[in-house]
C-alpha positions in Angstrom: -20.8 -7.1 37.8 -21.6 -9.9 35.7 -20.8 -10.3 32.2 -22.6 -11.7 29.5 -20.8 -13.6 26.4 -22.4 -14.3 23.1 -21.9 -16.5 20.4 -23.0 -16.0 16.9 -22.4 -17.1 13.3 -20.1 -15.1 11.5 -23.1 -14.5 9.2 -24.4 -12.3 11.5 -21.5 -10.1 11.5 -22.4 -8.6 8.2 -26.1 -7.7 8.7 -25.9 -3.8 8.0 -21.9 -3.9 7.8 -23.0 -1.6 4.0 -24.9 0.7 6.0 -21.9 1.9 9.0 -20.1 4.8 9.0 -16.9 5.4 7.1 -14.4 5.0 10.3 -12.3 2.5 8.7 -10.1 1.6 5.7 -11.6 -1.2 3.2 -10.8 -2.6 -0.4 -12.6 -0.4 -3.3 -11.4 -1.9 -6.3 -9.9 -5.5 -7.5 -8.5 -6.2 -10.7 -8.0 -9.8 -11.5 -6.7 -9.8 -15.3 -7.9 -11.8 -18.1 -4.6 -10.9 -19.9 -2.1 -13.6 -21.5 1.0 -13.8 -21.1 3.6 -13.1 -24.1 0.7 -10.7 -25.9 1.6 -6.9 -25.8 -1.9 -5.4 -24.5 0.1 -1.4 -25.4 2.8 -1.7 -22.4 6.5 -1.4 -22.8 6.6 -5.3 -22.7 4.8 -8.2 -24.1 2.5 -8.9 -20.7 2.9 -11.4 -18.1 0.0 -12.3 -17.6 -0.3 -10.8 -14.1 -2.1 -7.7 -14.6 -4.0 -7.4 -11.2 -4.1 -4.2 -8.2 -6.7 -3.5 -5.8 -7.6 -0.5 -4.8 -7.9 1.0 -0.6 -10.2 3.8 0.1 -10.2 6.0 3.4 -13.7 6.9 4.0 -12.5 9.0 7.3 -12.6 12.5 7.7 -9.0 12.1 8.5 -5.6 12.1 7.1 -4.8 8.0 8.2 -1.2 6.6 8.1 -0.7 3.2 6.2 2.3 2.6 8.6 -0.2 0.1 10.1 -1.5 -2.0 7.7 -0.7 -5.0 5.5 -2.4 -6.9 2.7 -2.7 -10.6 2.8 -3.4 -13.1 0.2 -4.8 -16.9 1.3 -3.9 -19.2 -1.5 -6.4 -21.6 -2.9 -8.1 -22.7 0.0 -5.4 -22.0 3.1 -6.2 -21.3 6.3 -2.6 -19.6 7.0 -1.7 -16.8 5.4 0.5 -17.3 2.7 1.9 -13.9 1.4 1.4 -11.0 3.7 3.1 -7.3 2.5 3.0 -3.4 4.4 1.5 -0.6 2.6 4.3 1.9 2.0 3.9 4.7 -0.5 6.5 4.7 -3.1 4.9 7.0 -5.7 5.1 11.0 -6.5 2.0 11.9 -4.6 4.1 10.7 -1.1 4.8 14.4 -0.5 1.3 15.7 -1.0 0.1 13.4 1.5 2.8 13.2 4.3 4.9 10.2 5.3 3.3 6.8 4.3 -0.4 8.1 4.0 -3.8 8.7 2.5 -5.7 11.9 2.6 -9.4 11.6 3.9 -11.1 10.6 0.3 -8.6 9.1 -1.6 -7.3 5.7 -2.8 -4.3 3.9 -2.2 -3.4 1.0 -5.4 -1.1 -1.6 -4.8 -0.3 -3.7 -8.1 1.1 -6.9 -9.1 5.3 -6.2 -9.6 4.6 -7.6 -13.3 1.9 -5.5 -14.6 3.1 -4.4 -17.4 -0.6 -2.3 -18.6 0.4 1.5 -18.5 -3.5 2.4 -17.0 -2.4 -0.2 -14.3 1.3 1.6 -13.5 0.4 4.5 -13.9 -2.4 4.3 -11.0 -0.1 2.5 -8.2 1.4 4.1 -5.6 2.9 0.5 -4.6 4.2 -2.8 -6.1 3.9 -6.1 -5.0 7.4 -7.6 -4.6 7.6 -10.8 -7.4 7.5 -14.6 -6.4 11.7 -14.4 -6.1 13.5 -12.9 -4.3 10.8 -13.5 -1.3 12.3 -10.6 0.9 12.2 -6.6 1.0 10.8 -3.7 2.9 7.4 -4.8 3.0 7.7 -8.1 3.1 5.9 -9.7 6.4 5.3 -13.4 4.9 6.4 -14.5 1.7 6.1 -12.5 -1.3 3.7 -11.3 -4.2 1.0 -11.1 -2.2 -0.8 -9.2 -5.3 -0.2 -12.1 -7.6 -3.8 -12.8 -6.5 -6.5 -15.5 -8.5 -10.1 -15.9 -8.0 -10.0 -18.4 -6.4 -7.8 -16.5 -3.5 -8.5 -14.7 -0.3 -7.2 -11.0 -0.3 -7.3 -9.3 3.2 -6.6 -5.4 4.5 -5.1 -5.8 7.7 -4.8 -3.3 10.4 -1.9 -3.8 13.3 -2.8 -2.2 17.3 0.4 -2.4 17.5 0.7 0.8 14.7 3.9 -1.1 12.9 2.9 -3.8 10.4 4.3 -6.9 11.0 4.5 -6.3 14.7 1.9 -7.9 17.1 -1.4 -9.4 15.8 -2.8 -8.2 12.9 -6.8 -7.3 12.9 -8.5 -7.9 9.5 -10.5 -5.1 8.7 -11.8 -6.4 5.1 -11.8 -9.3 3.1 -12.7 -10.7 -0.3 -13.7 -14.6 -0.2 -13.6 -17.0 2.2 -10.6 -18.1 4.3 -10.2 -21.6 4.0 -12.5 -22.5 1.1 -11.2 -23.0 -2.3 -14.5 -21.7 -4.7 -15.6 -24.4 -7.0 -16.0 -23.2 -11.2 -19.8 -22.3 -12.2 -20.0 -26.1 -13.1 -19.8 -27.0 -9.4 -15.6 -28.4 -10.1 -13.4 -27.7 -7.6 -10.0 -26.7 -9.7 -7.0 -25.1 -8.9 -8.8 -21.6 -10.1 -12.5 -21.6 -9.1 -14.0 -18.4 -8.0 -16.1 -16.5 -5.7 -19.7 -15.0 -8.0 -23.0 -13.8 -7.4 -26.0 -11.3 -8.8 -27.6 -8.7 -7.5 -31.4 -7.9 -8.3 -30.9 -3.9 -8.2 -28.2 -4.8 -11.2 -28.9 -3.1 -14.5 -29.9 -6.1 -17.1 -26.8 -6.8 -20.1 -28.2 -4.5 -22.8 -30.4 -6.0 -25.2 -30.8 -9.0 -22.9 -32.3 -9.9 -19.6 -29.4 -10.7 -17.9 -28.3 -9.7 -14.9 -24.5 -9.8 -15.0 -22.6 -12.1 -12.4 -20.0 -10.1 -10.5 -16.4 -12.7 -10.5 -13.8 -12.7 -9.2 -11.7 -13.5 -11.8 -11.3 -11.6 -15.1 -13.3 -9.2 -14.0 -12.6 -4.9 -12.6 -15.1 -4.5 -10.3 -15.8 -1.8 -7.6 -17.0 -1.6 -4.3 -21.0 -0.5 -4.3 -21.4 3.2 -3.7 -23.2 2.7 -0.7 -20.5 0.5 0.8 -18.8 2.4 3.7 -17.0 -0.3 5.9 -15.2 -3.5 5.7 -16.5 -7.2 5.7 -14.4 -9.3 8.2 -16.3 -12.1 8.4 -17.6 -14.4 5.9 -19.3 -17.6 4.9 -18.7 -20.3 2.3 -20.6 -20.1 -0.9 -22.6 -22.9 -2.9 -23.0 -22.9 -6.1 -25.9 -24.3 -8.2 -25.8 -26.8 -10.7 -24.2 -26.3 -14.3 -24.4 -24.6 -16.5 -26.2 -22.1 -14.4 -23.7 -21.7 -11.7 -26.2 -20.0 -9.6 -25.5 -18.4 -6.5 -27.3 -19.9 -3.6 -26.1 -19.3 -0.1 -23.0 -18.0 2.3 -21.0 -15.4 0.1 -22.1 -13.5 -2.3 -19.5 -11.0 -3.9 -22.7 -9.1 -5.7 -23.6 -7.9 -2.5 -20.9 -5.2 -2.6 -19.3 -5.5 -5.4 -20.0 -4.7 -9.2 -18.6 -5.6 -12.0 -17.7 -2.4 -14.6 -15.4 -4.3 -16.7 -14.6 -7.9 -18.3 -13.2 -10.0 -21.1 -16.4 -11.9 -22.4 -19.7 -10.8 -22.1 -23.1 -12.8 -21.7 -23.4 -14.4 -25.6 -20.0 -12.9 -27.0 -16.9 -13.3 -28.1 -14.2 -13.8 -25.5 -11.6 -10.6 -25.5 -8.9 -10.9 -23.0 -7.5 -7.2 -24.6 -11.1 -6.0 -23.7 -11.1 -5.8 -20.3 -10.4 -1.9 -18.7 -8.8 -0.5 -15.9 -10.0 2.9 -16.1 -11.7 3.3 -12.4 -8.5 2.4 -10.7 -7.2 5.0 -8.8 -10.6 7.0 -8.0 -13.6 5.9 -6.1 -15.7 9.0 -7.1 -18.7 7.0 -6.7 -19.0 6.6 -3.3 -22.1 7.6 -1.2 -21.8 6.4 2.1 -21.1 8.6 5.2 -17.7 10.0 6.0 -16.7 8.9 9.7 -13.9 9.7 12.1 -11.2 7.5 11.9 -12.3 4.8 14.3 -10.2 4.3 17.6 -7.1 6.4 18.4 -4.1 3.6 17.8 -3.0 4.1 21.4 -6.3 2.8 22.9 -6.6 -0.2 20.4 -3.0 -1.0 20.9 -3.3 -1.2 25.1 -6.8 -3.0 24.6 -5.6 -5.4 22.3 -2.2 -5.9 24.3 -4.1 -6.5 27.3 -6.2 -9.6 25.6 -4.5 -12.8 24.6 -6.2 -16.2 23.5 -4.3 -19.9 24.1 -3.3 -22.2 23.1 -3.1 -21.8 19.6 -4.0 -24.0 17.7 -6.2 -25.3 20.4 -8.3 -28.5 20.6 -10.9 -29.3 23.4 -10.5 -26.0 25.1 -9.1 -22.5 24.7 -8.8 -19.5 26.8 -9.5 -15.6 26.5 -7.0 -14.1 29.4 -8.0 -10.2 30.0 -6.0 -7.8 31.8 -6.7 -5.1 32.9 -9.7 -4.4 30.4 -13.3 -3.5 30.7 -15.0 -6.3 28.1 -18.3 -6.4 27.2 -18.9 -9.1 24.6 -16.3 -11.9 23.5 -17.8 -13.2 20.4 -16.6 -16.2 18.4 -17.0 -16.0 14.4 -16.2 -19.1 12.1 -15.3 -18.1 8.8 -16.7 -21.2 7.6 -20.5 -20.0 7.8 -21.7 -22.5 10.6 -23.4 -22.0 14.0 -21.2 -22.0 16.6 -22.2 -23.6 20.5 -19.3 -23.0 21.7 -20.0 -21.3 25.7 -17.8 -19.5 28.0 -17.4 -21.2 31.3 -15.2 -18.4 33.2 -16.3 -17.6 36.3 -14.5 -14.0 36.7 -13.3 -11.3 34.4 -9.9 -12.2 33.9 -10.4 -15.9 32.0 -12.9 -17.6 30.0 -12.8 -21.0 29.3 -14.0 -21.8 26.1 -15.3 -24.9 25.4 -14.6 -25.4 21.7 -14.5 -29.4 21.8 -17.6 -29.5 18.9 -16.2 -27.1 16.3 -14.8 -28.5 13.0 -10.6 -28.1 12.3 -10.3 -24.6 11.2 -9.9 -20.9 11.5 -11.8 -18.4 13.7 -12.4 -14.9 15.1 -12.5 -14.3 18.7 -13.7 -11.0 18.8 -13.8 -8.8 21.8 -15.3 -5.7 21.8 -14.7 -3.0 25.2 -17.8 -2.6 27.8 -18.3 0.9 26.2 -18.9 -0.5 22.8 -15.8 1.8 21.1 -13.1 -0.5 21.1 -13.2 -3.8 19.4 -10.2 -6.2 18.2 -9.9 -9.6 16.7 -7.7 -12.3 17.5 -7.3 -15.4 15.3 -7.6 -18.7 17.1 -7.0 -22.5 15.1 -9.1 -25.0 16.3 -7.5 -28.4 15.4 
C-alpha cells in the first residue's frame, strides 16, 4: 500500500493542542523571580537571586512514573540543549506516591538549588543541582537546569526508552522557542529578552484598561485552566515597536499561560519583594479532560527504537530508516515558524529520502506518528 507523507509548519502543530485530552504530562506553573540577590525576602538566608521552580501536572487518570522524564533548559538562543536533569522525587510525599511518581492530579515542583523563599522550598519535591559541581544523580547534561531566565527555553522531556538519559528523548512541552533569543519590549536583543503576549479573554488591571502582558520573566504564571496537553512545537515571536512591545505573530505565551503574580504592575511602583508564590504546588484550577496515560512505554519504546533519522546534522539530504513499523505520516516541524517544502522521495516503506537542501541551518522535529494514529514519537534532526 502506498503511503502518503506530509509536511507542515510547526504552526500547525498547535491548532487545538488546548483542547486534547489529558494523556500526557505538561508544565503548569513557572516561576521566574524578580528577587535580588543579598536582600532577605523572610528565608533562612539573604537570597540569591535565583528564586525560580516550575511546576508538572499529570492530567492522566493514572498513577505515572517520572523515571522517564527530564527537564531541559536552552540557554539564550541555543539550539543544543545546554542543561538537561531527570525528575526524581526527593521529598516526604515519595512514599504516598510510590517509587519516583505522581498520583493522577497532582504536581510535581522542581526548583532552582538556591531558592532560598520558604513558599518556594517548601513546595518542591526536587532541586536543581547548582552551576558547580556539574555532576549528580540527575544530571544528563550539565547542570542547573532550573537556573532558568526569560529569555530561556525550558522543556519536559519524555524518554521511549523508560530511563532518562537513555535513547532519544521526546519533548512533550515547551516554553519559548528553541533557537531564538526573545528581543526586550523595545525590540533590543539583550542577553535577557523575553517571550510576552495578551490575551483578549484577560480580566482588564483594576481601575485601568489594561490587559496585562503575561512574561516570562519576573512573573508566576499558570497554565490556563483549559489547557490539557503539552505544546511541542513552536514559532518565533515578533515584537512591535517601543514602547508598546506589542505582540504580533509566532508565539504567544498568553495563549496558555496567565500571569497571577509580578513585581511591578501597569503604572506602579516596582516591588521585587511583591511577587508570590502561593499557586506553586496545586493546579486546582484545571478544567480540561482527564485522559489515560497516552501509550503503554513498551509500545513507544519498540516504535521509536525501530525509527532512526541520518545523518545528523545533515545537509542536502537526510533519511527516515523504518523497521519493522507500520507508519502513517512522517511530518517535519521547524521550530523556527517557517513553511517547510521539504518532500519525501522514498520509494518503499523502509527509507525516505528527505530532500532538506532549501531549509535554513537549524533545529527540527521529524515526527512520525504509527498507521493507527496511537503512537507518535519525535526525533530531532540539525540541518546545517
Amino acid at each position: 500500500m502506498k503511503k502518503q507523507y506530509f509536511m507542515f509548519s510547526a504552526a500547525l502543530l498547535l491548532t487545538g493542542a488546548a483542547h486534547a485530552q489529558g494523556t500526557e504530562l505538561f508544565f503548569s506553573e513557572y516561576d521566574e523571580g524578580s528577587h535580588q540577590s543579598g536582600v532577605n525576602y523572610g528565608g533562612a538566608t539573604n537570597s540569591t537571586g535565583s528564586e525560580r521552580a516550575i511546576e508538572i501536572y499529570n492530567p492522566t487518570v493514572n498513577t505515572v512514573s517520572l523515571t522517564p522524564y527530564s527537564i531541559r533548559r536552552y540557554s539564550n538562543g541555543s539550539l543544543a540543549v545546554t542543561e538537561e536533569e531527570r525528575l526524581l522525587r526527593s521529598d516526604a510525599t515519595q512514599t504516598a506516591v510510590g517509587a519516583n511518581s505522581m498520583n493522577r492530579g497532582t504536581t510535581f515542583v522542581i526548583a532552582s538549588g538556591e531558592a532560598t523563599l520558604p513558599v518556594i522550598r517548601a513546595a518542591a519535591n526536587q532541586f536543581s543541582v547548582s552551576h558547580t559541581p556539574t555532576s549528580g544523580p540527575t544530571v544528563i547534561t550539565g547542570g542547573g537546569a532550573v537556573y532558568f531566565n526569560g529569555n530561556d527555553v525550558m522543556a519536559l522531556v519524555r524518554y521511549p526508552s523508560g530511563t532518562a538519559g537513555v535513547g532519544t528523548g521526546v519533548i512533550v512541552d515547551m516554553i519559548g522557542v528553541i533557537g531564538q533569543n526573545p528581543p526586550n519590549r523595545t525590540g533590543t536583543i539583550v542577553p535577557e529578552g523575553d517571550w510576552r503576549g495578551t490575551n483578549a479573554l484577560d480580566t482588564p488591571y483594576p481601575g485601568t484598561t489594561y490587559i496585562p502582558e503575561v512574561i516570562s520573566e519576573n512573573q508566576s504564571i499558570v497554565r490556563r485552566p483549559n489547557v490539557s496537553a503539552g505544546v511541542r512545537s513552536t514559532t518565533t515571536t515578533v515584537y512591535g515597536p517601543a514602547p508598546g512591545g506589542v505582540y504580533v505573530s509566532g508565539y504567544n505565551i498568553a495563549d496558555e499561560w496567565v500571569s497571577y503574580s509580578y513585581a511591578t504592575p501597569p503604572g506602579g511602583v516596582s516591588d521585587p519583594g511583591g511577587q508570590l508564590y502561593d499557586q506553586l504546588g496545586q493546579h486546582i484550577n484545571y478544567s480540561g479532560p482527564h485522559g489515560t496515560y497516552q501509550t503503554a512505554l513498551s509500545t513507544l519504546s519498540k516504535f521509536d527504537s525501530n525509527i532512526s533519522v541520518y545523518p545528523n546534522p545533515a545537509h542536502g539530504t537526510a533519511t527516515v530508516e523504518i523497521k519493522d513499523a507500520k507508519v502513517g505520516s512522517v511530518t517535519v516541524l521547524n521550530s523556527l515558524g517557517q513553511r517547510i517544502s521539504a518532500e519525501a522521495k522514498g520509494q518503499g516503506q523502509e527509507k525516505l529520502t528527505l530532500d532538506i537542501s532549501g531549509l535554513k541551518a537549524g533545529l527540527y522535529f521529524v515526527q512520525i506518528l504509527s498507521a493507527d494514529g496511537q503512537t507518535k514519537t519525535y526525533k530531532e534532526l540539525v540541518v546545517q
